[in-house]
C-alpha positions in Angstrom: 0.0 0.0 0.0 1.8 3.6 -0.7 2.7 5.4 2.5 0.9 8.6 0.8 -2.4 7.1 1.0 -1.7 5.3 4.7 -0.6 7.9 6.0 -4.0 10.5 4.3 -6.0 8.1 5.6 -4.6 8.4 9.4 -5.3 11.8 9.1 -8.8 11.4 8.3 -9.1 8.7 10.9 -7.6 11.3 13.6 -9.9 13.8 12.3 -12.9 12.1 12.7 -12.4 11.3 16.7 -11.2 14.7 17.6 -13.6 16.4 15.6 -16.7 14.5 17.8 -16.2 15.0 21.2 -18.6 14.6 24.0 -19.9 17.1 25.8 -18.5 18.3 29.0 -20.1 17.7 32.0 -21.3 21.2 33.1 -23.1 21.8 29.9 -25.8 18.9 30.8 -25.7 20.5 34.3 -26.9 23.6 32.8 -29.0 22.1 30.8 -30.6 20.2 33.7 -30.8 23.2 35.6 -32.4 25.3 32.8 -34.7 22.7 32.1 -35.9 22.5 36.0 -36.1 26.0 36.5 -38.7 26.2 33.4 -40.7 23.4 34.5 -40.9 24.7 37.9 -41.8 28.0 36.5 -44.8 26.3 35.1 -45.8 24.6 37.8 -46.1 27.9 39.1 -47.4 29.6 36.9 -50.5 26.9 36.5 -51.2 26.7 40.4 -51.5 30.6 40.8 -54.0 30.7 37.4 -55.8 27.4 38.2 -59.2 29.1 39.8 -58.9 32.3 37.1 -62.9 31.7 35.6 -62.2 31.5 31.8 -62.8 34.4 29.4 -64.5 31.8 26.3 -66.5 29.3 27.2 -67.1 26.0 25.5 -69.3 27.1 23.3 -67.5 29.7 21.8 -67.1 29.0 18.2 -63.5 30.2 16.5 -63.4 33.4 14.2 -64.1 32.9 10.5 -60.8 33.4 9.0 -58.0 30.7 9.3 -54.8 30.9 12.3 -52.1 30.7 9.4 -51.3 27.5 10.9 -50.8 25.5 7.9 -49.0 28.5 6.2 -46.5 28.3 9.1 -45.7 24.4 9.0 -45.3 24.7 5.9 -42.8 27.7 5.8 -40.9 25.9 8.6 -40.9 22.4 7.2 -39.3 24.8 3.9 -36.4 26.7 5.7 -35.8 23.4 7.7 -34.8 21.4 4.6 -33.1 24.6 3.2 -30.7 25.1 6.0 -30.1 21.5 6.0 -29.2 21.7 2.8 -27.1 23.7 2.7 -25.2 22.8 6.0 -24.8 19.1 4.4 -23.2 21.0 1.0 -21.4 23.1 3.3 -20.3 19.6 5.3 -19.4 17.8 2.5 -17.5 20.8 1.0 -14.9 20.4 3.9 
């Protein structure tokens, strides 16, 4: 086998497990933390509001004219496989 290609391929090998490390402990900490802190802002946020009477009732039928729901899946699900794309060009560039 030539030493030119051995030694390219080593390279690449090297590259590959340096380039993916784990991450470091305190940034799931963080993320735990962050992540607790919302959920026990929610909590509290739902026992203060839980007796608040609400403002529609059941019976209350929704306004005529669409939420633009669709219109914003759709516009998401498009920059989604845009940016994608062109992170994976951008990837396989390197």
């Amino acid at each position: 086998m030539d030493p030119e290609v051995e030694a390219k391929a080593r390279e690449i090998e090297l590259a590959a497990r340096t380039q993916r490390q784990p991450l470091p402990r305190g940034v799931w900490i963080a993320s735990f933390v962050v992540s607790i802190v919302c959920v026990i802002g929610l909590a509290i946020a739902w026992l203060q509001d839980r007796h608040t009477p609400a403002d529609k009732t059941l019976g209350h039928k929704p306004p005529p004219h669409e939420s633009g729901l669709w219109l914003g899946l759709l516009v998401g699900i498009g920059l989604g496989i845009a940016i994608g794309s062109v992170l994976a060009a951008r990837r396989k560039a390197d």
